[in-house]
N, C-alpha and C positions, 0 to 999 in steps of 0.2 A: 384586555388590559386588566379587567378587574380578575380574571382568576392569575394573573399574573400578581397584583398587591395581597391576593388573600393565599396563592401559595407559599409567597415570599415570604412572609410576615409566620407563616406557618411552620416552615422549615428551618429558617434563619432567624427571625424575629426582623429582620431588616426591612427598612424599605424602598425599592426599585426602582431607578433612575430612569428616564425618556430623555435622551438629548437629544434631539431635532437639529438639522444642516444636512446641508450636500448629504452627507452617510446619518441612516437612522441610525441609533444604537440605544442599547437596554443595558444597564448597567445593574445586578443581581447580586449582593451581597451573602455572600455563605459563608457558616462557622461551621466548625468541625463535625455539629451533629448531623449536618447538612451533608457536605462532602462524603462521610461513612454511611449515610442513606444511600446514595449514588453512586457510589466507592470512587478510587482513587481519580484521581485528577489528570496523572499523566500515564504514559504505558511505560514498561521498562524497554527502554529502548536498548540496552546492551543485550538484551536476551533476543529479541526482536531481530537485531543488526548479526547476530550471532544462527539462529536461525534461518536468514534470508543468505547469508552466506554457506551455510550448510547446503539449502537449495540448490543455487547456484554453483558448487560443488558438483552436486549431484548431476545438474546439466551437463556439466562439461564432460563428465567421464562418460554420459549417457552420448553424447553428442560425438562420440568419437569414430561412430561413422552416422554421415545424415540423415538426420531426422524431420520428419514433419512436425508442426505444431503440436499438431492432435497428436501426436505419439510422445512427446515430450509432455504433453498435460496429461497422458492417462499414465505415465510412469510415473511423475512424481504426486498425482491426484489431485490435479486440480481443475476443476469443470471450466469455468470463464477465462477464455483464453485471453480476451482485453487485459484482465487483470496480469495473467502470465508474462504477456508480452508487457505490459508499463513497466510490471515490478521484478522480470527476471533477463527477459531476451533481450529488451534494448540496452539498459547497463552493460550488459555483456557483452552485445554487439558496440556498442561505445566505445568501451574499453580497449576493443581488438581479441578479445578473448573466443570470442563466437564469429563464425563469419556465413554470409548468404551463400548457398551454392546456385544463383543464378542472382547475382547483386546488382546488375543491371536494371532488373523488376523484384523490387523489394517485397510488391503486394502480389505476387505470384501466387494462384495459385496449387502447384505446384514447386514451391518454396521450399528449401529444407536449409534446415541449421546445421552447421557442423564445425567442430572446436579446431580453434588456429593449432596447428602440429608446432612444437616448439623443437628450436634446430638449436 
């Protein structure tokens, strides 16, 4: 707590709330010189939604005869396959875009991806 009032007060000049209940919370006042120490506050989320669609792009043409995981993270370069599958393979399987070539056992392994053929 104390290098919490002696940063704040350092970076912001403000000083830093404790509210106690059900949920602790810290309330940290920052001005502008503060926020450009730190840089920006939020991400650009249009570039962001624009790159993960690119991705997922990339999946689908990749995926047009089945794929395994790991062959789907080493074409598009990405080591942590957790991450792959939250942020690429389940929306898509979601969607109907992607589908299990054994969907009965999801967690197969022996699993492969492969894109819904549109008729």
């Amino acid at each position: 707590m104390r290098n919490t009032y002696k940063f704040t007060k350092l970076y912001s000049g403000g000083v830093p709330q404790f509210l106690e209940g059900d949920i602790f919370k810290t309330i940290i006042p920052l001005n502008d010189t503060a926020t450009l120490k730190s840089g920006p506050m939020k991400s650009d989320q249009v570039s962001d939604q624009v790159e993960q669609d690119e991705i997922s792009r990339k999946i689908l043409e990749f995926c047009l005869t089945a794929r395994t995981k790991r062959e789907i993270s080493e074409y598009i370069g990405y080591k942590n396959l957790t991450y792959l599958t939250r942020t690429f393979l389940k929306p898509l399987l979601e969607k109907g875009k992607l589908l299990y070539t054994i969907p009965e056992k999801p967690k197969s392994r022996l699993q492969k991806y492969i894109t819904k053929q549109r008729h």
